[in-house]
N, C-alpha and C positions, 0 to 999 in steps of 0.2 A: 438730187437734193442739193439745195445750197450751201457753200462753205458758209461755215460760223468761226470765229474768233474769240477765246476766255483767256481771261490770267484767271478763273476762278480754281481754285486749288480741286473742289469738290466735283464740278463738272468734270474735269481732267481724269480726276480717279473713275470716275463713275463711266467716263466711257472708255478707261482701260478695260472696269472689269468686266461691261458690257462683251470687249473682244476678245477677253482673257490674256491684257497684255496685263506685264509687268515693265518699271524702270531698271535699266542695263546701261554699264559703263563701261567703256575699253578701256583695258589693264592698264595700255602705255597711254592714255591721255584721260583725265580725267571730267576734259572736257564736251565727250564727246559722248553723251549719254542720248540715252533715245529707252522708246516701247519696244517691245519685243514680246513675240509669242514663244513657249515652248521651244517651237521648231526652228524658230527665229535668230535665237541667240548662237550665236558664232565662238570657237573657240577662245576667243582671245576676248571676249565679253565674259565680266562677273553681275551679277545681281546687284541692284543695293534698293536704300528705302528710299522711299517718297521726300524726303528731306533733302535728299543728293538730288532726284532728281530737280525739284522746285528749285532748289539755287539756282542755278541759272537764268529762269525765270525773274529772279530776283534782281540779282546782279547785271546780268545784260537786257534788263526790261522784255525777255523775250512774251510772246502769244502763243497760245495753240489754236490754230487750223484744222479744224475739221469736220467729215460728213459722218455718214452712218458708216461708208466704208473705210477711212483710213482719217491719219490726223499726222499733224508735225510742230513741230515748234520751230518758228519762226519770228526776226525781229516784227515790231508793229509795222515797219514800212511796205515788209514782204505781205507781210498779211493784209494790209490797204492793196496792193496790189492785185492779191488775189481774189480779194472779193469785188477789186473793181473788176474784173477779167468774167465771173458770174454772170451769164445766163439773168436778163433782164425778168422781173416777174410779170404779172398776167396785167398789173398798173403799169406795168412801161421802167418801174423802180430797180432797183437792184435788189433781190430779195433774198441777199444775206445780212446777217443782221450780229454783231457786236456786243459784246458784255464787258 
């Protein structure tokens, strides 16, 4: 499946809960938050809300990246990148596609 790109707040949740992630922050950097499953979260990771995480989103204009199986948040240039790097569709076009 082809990479997709959202700053939309509701897609993002939606394909958390699709994988049962939640937003996690590391203790010493505040900055340094990410998904995480269950299994996923690491000692030195606390929970927080959906507010924590979108900041960043906000403030360093980050995207989220992703397919059915995984996703990340990356600046816009990484994600032009990635979806230039996509698996041409069956027109010859790139067939990931941006919100």
């Amino acid at each position: 499946m082809p990479k997709r790109a959202t700053t939309d707040h509701g897609e993002i949740i939606h394909f958390a809960g699709r994988h049962h992630l939640f937003p996690v922050v590391r203790r010493d950097d505040a900055a340094a938050i990410r998904l995480a499953s269950r299994e996923d979260v690491t000692a030195d990771e606390v929970r927080v809300g959906w507010p924590a995480y979108f900041r960043p989103f906000i403030d360093r204009k980050l995207v989220f990246v992703y397919d059915e199986t995984s996703g990340q948040a990356v600046t816009r240039a990484e994600a032009d990148a990635i979806q230039a790097a996509a698996p041409a569709g069956p027109a010859g076009e790139a067939s990931a596609s941006a919100t």
